[in-house]
PADREN-37956 format. One record per residue: x, y, z of N, C-alpha, C in turn. Coordinates in pm, whole numbers, plus 50000, padded with zeros to 5 digits. Last residue first. Example, Ala and Ser with C-alpha at 12.3 -4.5 7.8 and 13.67 -1.06 7.14 Angstrom:
512854977550708513674989450714512905000350787 513194943150780512304955050780513204967050780 
end
This chain:
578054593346687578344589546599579424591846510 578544615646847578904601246925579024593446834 577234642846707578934637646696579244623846801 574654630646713575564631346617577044630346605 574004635446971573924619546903574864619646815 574524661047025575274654447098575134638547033 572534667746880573664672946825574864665946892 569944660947014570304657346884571984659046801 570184679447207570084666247253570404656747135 569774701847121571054700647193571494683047166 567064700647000568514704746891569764695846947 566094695147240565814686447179567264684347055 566174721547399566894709847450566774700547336 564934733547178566474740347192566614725147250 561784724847186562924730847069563954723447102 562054735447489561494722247469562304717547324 561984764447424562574752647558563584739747504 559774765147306560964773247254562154764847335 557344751747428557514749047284559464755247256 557444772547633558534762647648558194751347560 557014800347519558374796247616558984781847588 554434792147442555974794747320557054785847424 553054789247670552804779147544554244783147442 553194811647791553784796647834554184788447725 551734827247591553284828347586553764820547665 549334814047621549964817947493551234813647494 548774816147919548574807447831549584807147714 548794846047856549574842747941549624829847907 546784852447677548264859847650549164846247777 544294841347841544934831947703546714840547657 544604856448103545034841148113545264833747943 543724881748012545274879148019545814863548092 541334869247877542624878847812543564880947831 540004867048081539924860648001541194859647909 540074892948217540604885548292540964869848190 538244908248036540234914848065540734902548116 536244894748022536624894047912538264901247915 535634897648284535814888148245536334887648161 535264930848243536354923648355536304908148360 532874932748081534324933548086535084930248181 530474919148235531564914548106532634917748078 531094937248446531224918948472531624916748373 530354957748320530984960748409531864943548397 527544947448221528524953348142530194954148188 526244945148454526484930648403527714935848268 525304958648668526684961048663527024947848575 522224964848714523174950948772524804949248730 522514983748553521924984048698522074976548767 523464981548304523914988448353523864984548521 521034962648238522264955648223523494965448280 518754984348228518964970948300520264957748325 520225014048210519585001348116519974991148251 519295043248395520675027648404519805023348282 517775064948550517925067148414519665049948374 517255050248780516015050148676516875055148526 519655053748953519235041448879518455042148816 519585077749084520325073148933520375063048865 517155085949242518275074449214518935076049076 515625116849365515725105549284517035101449263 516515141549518516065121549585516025114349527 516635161249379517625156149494517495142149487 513615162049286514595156349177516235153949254 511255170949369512685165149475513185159049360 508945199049254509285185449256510565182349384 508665223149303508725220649174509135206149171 509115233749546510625230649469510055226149365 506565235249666507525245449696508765247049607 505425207849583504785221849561505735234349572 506915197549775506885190549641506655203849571 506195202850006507455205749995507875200649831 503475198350014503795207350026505345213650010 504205172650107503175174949967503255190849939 505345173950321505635167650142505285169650027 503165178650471504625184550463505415181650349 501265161750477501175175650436502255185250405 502495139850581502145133150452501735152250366 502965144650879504105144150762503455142850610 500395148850934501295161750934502425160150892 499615123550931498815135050831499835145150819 501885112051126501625108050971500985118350920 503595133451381502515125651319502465128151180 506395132051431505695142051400504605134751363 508515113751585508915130451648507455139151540 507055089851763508235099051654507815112751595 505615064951905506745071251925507145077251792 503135050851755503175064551798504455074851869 504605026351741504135029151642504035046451681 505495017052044506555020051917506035026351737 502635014152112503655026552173504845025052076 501714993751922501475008251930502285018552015 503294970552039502914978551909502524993651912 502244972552291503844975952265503904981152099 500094960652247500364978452320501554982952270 499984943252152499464949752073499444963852150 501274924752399502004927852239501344938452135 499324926052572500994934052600501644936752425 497184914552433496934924752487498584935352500 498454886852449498214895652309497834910852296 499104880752659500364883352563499874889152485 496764874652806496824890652855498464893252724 494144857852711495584855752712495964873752717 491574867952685491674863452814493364858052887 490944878652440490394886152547491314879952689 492394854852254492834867652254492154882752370 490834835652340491994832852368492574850452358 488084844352315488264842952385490284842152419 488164838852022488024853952117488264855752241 489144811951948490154824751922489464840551993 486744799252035488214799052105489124811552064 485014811651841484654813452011485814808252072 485684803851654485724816751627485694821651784 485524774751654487224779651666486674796751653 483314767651697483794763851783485534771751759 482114773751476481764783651581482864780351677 485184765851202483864766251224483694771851402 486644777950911486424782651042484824776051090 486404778950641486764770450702486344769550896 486124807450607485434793150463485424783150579 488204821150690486374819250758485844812550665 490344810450860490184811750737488404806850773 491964835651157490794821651082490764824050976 494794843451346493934841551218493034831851189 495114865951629494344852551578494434851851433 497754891451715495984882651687496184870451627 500024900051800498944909951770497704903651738 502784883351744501694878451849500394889851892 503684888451477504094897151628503194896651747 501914869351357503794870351345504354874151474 499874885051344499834870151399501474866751474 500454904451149499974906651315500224892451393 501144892150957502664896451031501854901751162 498734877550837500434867750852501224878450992 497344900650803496964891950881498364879850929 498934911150571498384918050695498224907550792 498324890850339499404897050428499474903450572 495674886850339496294877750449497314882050428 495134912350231494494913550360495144899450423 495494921649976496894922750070496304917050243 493024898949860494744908749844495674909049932 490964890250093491214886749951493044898149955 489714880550331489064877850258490164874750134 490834870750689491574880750593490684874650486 490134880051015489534870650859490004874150767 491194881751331491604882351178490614869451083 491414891151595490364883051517490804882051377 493084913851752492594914651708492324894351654 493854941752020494024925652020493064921451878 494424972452078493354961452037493054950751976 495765003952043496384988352121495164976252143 494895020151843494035015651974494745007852108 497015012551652496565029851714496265027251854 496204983451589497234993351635497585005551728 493134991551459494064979551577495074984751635 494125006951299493345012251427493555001651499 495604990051127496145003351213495315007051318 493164970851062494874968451100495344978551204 491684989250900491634981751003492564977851100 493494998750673492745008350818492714998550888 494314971050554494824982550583494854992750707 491904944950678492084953850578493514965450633 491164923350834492534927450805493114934150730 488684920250881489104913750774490654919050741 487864915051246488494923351126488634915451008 487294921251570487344910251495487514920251332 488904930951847488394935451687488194925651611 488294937952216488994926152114488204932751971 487574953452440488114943852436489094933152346 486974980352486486894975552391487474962952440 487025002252691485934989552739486034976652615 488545024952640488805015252706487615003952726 488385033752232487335034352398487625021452469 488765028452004489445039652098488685034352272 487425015251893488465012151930488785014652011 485375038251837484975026151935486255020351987 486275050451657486175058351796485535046251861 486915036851447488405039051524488105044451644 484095030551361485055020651392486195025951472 481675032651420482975043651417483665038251475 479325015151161479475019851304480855031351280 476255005351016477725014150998477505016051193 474214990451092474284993550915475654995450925 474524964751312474194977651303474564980951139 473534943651585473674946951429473644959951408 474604930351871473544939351836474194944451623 474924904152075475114910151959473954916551897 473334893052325474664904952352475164909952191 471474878552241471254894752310472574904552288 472024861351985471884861852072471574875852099 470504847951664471174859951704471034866751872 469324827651481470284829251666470894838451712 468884834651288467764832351334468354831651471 470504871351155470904850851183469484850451268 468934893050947469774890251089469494874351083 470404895250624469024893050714469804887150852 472754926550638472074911950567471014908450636 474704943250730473234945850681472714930350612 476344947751017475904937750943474504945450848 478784951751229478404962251136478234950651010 478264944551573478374938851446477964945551336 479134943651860479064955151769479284948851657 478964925852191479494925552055478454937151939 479794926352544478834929752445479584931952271 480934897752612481244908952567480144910652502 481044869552693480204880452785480414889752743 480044845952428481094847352491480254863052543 478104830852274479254825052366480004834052453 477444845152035476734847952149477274836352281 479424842251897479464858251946478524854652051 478954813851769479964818451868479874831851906 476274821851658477004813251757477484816851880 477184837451437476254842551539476074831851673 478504820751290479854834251357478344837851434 476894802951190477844797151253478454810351358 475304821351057474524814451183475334810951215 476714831250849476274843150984475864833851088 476844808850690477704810750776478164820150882 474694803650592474944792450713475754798550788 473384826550504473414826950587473744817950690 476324847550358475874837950356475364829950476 476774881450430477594865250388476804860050441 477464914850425476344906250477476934891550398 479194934750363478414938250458477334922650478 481864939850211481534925150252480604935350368 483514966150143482794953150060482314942950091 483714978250399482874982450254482994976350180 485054952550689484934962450608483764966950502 483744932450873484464932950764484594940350657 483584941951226483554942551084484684934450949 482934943951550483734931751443483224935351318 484114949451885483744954751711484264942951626 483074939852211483884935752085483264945651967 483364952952517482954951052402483864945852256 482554946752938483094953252763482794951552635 482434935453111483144927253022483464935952921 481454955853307482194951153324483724943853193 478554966653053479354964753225480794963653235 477344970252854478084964352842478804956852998 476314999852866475574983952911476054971652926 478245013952732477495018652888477175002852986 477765007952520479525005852577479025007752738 475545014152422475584998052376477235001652461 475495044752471474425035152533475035021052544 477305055152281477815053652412477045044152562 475845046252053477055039852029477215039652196 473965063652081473315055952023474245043652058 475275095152088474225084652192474205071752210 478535089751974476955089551959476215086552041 481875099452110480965083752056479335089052026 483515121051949482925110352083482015102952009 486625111951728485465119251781484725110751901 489975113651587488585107051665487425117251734 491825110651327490655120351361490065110451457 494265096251266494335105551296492895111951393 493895070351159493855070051316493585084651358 495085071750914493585071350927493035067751075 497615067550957497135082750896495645084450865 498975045350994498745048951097497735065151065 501935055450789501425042850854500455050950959 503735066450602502735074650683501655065850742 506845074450529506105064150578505005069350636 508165076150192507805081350334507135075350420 510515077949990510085072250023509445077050160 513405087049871512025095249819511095086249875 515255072749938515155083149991513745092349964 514005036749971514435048449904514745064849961 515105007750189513615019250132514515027350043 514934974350247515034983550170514164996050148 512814967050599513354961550430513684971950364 511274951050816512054958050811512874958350656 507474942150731508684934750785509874946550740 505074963950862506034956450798506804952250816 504104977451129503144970251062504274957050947 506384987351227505734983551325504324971251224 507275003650985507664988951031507584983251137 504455010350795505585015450848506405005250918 502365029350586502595016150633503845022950690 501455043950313500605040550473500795026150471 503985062650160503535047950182502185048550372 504435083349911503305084050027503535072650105 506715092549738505695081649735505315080749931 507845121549553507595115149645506695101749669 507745120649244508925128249317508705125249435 506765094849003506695101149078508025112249196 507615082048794507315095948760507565101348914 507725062048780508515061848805508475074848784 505175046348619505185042548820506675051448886 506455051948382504735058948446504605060048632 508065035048347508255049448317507225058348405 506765012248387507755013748471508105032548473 505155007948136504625010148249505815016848357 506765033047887506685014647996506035018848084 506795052447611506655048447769506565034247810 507215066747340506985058747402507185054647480 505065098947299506215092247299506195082047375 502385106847349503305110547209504835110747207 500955108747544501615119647592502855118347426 498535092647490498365104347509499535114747495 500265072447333498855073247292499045091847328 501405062247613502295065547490501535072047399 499265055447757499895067647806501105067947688 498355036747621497305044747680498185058347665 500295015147645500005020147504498945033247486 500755013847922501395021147857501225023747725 497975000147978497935019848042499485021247986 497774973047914496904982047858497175001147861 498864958848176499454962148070498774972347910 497694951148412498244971248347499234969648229 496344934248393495224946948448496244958348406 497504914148253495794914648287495674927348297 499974911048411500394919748222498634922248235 500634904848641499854917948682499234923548514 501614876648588500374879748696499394893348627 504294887248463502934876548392501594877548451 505304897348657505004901648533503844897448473 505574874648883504494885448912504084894348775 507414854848857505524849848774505064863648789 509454855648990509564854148862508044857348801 508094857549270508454868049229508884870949052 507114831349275506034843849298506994856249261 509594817249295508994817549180507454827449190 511204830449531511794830549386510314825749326 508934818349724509174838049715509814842149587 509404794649694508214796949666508324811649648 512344793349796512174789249639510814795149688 511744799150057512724811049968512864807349825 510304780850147509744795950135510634805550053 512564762850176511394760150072510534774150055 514234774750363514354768950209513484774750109 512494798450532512544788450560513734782150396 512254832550627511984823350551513244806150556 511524856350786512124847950813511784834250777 509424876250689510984878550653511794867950692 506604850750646507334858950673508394864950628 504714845450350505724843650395505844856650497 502334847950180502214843250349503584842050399 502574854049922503074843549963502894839850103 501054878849877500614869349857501364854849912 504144899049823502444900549818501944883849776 507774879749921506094888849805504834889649863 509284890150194508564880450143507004891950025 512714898350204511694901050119510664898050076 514794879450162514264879450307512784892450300 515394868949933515824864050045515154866850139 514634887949731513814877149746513394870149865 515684920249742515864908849778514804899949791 514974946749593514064941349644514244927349645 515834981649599516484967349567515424959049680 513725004949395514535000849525514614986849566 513045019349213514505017249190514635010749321 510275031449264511025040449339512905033649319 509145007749043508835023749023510155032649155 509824990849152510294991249024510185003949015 508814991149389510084988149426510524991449243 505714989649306506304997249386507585000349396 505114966549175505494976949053505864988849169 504984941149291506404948049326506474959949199 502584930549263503754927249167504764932649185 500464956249399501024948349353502074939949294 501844983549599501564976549461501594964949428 500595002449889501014991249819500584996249668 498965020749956499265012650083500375011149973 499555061249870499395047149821499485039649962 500345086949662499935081349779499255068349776 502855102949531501985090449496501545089549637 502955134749325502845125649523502145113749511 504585151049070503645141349110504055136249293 505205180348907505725170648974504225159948998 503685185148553504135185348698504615174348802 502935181848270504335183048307504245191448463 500355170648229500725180548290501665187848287 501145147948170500705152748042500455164848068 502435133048439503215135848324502155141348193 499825134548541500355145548611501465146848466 498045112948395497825127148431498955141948434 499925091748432499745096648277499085113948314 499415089348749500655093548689500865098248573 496065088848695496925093648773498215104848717 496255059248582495865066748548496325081548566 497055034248655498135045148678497515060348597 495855023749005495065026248883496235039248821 497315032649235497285021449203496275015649086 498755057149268499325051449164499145032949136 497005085449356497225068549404497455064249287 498025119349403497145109149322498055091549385 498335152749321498385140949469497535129349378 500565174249133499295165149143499415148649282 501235206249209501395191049168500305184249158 499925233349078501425231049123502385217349201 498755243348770498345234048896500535229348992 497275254048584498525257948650498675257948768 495335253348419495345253648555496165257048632 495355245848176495405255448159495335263148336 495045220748191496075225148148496635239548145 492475215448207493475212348344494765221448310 491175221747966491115228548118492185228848211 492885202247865493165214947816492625225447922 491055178947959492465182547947493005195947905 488615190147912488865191148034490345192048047 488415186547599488215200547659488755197847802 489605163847548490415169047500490075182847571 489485135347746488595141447687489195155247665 491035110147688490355116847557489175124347531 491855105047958492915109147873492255117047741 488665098948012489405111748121490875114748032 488775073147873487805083347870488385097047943 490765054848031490705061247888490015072347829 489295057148245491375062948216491205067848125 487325043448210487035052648227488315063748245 488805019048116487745029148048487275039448097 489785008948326490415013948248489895023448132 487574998348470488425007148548488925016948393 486514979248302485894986848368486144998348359 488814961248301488384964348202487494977348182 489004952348546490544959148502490084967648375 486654939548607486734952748656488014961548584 487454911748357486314926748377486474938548477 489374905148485490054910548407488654920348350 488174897648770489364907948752489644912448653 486644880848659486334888348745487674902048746 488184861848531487554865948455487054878248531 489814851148781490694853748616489384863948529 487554838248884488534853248964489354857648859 486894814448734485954828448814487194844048827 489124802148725488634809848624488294819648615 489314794449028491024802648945489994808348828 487054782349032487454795549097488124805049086 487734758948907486444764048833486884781248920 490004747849054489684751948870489194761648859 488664742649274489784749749273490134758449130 485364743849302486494738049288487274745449228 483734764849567483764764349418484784753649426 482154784549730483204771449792483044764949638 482284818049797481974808949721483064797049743 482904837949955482434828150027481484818049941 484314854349814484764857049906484224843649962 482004871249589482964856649569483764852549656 480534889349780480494873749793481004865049702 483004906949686482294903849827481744890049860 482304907149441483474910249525483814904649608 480094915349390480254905449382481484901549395 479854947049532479484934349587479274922149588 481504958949374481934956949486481544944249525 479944953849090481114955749101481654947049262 477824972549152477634955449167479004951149138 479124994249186478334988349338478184971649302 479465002948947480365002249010480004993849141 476815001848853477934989548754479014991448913 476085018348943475385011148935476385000048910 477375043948799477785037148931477175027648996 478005032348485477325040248589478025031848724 480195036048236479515027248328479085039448392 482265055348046481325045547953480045035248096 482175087948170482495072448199481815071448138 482485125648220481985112948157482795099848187 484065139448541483895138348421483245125648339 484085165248796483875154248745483795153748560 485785182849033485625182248892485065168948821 485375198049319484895188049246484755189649093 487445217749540486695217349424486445204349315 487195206949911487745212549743486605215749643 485885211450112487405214350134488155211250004 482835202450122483145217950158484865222250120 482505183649842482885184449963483075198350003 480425157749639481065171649644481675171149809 482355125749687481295134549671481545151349654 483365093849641484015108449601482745117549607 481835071849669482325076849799482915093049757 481295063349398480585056949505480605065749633 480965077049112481465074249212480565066649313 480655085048825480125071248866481135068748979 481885104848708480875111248755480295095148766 485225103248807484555101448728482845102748797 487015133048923486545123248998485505117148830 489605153349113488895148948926488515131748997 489755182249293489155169049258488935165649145 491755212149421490655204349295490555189249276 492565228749642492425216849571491545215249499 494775256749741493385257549617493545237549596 495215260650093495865255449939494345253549846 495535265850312495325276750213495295275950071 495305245050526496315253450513496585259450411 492795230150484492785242850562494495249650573 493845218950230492975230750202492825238950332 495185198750392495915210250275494725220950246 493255188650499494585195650586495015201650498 491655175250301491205182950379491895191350475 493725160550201493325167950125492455177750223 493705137350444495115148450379494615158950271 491555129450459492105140350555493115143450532 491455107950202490415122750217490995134050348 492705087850155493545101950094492495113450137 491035071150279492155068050312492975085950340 488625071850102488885073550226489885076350290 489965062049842489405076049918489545076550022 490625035649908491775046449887491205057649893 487665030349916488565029250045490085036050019 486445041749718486775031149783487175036849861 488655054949356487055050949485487065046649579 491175074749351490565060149310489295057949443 491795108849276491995098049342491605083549297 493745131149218493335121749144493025112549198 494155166949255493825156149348493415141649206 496145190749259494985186749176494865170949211 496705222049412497025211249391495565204049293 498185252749427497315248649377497445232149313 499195272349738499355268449596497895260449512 498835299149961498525288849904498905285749751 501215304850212500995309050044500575294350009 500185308650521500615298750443500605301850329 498425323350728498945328050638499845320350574 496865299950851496185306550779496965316150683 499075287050981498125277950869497755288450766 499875306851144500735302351054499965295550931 498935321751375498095324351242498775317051129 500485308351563499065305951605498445310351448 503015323851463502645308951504500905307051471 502475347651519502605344451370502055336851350 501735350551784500535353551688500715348651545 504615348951850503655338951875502345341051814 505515369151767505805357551717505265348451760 504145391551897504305392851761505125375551682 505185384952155503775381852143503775387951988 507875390752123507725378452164506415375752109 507845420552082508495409351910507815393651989 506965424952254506425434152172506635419552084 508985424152495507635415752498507045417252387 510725442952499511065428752494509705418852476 510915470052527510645463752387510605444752352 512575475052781510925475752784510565469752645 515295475352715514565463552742513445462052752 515555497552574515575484352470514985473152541 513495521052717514425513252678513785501652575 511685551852552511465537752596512785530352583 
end
């Protein structure tokens, strides 16, 4: 046989590799930490892509979940909590309707001071409980686990993986208080840098750039409530003493779902990734049930309007006000409501327990999203190119809501406030003004331009973490600085204190010279009196 008849042999032998690549992948062995909610959700198809690419995952989940269930694509480890999940649900749902309590300003700041520092309280007990329970730890330990994927927004987690001694993958939207930018060392200008919570754009005004300085001085003080408790936790467990900062700073990669189609353009790290857009990934067809209500619709199409897994039903003046306006306008409307239906609940709005949300998006007849501006939400906006409604309730959600608005992507209402008459102008304005439509395409075609999709980068990391035993390459040399190092204030002192030093020498010896001068002419001047005399 020639060499050239052999030519096809190696071709279709490398393309079979290809095609079997997932499956022959050396699996490792990861250990999943997640947080309930909607950060589940979030982290669930990246764990499900790593297991179909061969990898052993394991789940540690407290046995008072809401959403962590067993699953065909790991292994479920649960463990004791001082609460049930009972506690956890009423939890959510007073959550939810403190959201549309019209309280005085006082009395609310209390409410929410006390509300928070009970769930912080909650939460943390069950950290605590999972650090002291000495058989599972020693299970884990004995696992020989080759990182740990975990959300570093409970730091539970991170104390994990460091008592492990393995690398760590933070996956995450956000941190509060900028413990994000503390944890990855990355310089976090005031100037044009607007904080969590301030509504500021990047293009700040004076007065926005003092309000961004003192939200950014106060955020310590803000966050000391909910994490200052997890470094005496994690000094406790791992038997030496730690900072929170130590803990948020463990990590060898940080996950971010976000990107700068969604954010304002700003400092990143090299260990930093962007995986914006990573709950768009999976769509499916629509349901009987779903393709009927888009069918009927005709012409005008359809609105989705949720406010996400904590807010399923509000108060009923104010379903009757938003049932109003929905029935104003010719779109058939998709309302994912369980509360008692409004007594006006026109034809064209139909209620439903749960809908699919990103596969409705998806579907040209959509017209417009009404939203609480959650995270996901947001992005499938995005993803979809789908003009959006904004109610932002609580956290990062009027951030979100500020920079869609920003990039002419939607409406904002403050739904305390909002009455029918502005919920039925803003749907209309955003169905019928075609800028918001162009701007939320353009979004998205610059969002889906690049060279590899989010799940399939966020697997690649995680996997490249796993492969090297961590990216200790990427980390900054700034984590191991003292704070007076890191601002070069040592540096400053000395070179003030040289510069100091050779203006008093110099000083000094003016000071002789012409003291010495000054002397001599005087002698001269004296000696010449003398002999005149």
């Amino acid at each position: 046989m020639t060499a050239g008849s052999q030519g096809p042999c190696p071709l279709l032998l490398g393309l079979l590799l290809c095609a079997l690549g997932p499956a022959l992948t050396q699996g490792g062995k990861l250990l999943v930490v997640p947080i309930d909610g909607s950060h589940w959700l979030s982290l669930a198809g990246t764990v499900q892509q790593l297991r179909h690419r061969g990898h052993d995952v394991v789940v540690l989940a407290p046995d008072a979940s809401m959403y962590i269930k067993e699953g065909a694509f790991y292994t479920l480890k649960r463990y004791p909590v001082p609460f049930r999940r009972e506690d956890l649900e009423v939890a959510f749902i007073n959550l939810g309707r403190s959201v549309f309590e019209s309280d005085p300003f006082l009395q609310r700041v209390v409410k929410i001071y006390k509300k928070i520092k009970d769930d912080s309280a909650l939460l943390f007990s069950g950290c605590s409980h999972l650090l002291h329970n000495k058989e599972l730890m020693s299970s884990l330990a004995e696992g020989s686990f080759d990182a740990v994927l975990t959300d570093p927004f409970l730091p539970c987690g991170p104390i994990v993986a460091q008592y492990l001694a393995v690398p760590a993958v933070f996956f995450l939207n956000g941190l509060p208080c900028s413990l994000d930018f503390q944890g990855t060392q990355c310089p976090n200008p005031p100037s044009y840098v607007p904080r969590p919570m301030s509504f500021n754009s990047d293009r700040m005004t004076f007065l926005q750039r003092v309000k961004n300085i003192l939200i950014a001085l106060s955020e310590s003080f803000l966050c000391s409530m909910v994490y200052s408790p997890y470094a005496p936790l994690a000094s406790e467990v791992l038997q030496k003493d730690v900072t929170l900062q130590d803990i948020m700073s463990y990590a060898s990669i940080w996950l971010l779902r976000s990107d700068f189609v969604n954010n304002y353009p700003r400092p990143i790290m090299p260990n930093t990734v962007f995986i914006g857009g990573i709950n768009c990934a999976s769509k499916k067809p629509l349901s009987q049930e779903f393709e009927a209500y888009v069918n009927a619709s005709g012409e005008h199409g359809i609105v989705v309007f949720s406010l996400g897994s904590m807010v399923s039903e509000i108060p009923e003046q104010k379903a009757t006000e938003i049932a109003d306006a929905l029935g104003k306008i010719p779109q058939t409307v998709l309302w994912r409501y369980t509360g008692t239906p409004p007594p006006n609940l026109a034809k064209n709005t139909k209620l439903v327990k749960w809908l699919p949300q990103n596969d409705l998006l998806g579907h040209p007849k959509t017209r417009a999203f009404i939203t609480h501006s959650g995270s996901h939400g947001v992005y499938e906006g995005i993803c979809n190119g789908v003009p959006m409604v904004m109610m932002p309730l609580f956290g990062d959600q009027m951030d979100n809501a500020k920079r869609m608005e920003t990039r002419g992507a939607g409406v904002t209402l403050n739904i305390l406030e909002m009455s029918s008459e502005d919920l039925e102008k803003a749907l209309k304005t955003v169905i019928s003004d075609k800028s918001y439509k162009e701007n939320i395409m353009r979004l998205s075609s610059l969002h889906k331009d690049r060279p590899m999709e989010p799940l399939d980068l966020a697997v690649f990391w995680v996997e490249f973490v796993m492969r090297h035993k961590g990216a200790p390459h990427l980390r900054p040399a700034a984590h191991d600085l003292t704070w007076y190092q890191y601002y070069s204030l040592d540096v400053i002192g000395f070179l003030l204190a040289v510069v100091l030093t050779v203006v008093f020498i110099t000083f000094k010896g003016c000071a002789f010279a012409f003291r010495k001068c000054f002397r001599k002419k005087e002698r001269v001047k004296k000696s010449h009196k003398s002999k005149a005399h």
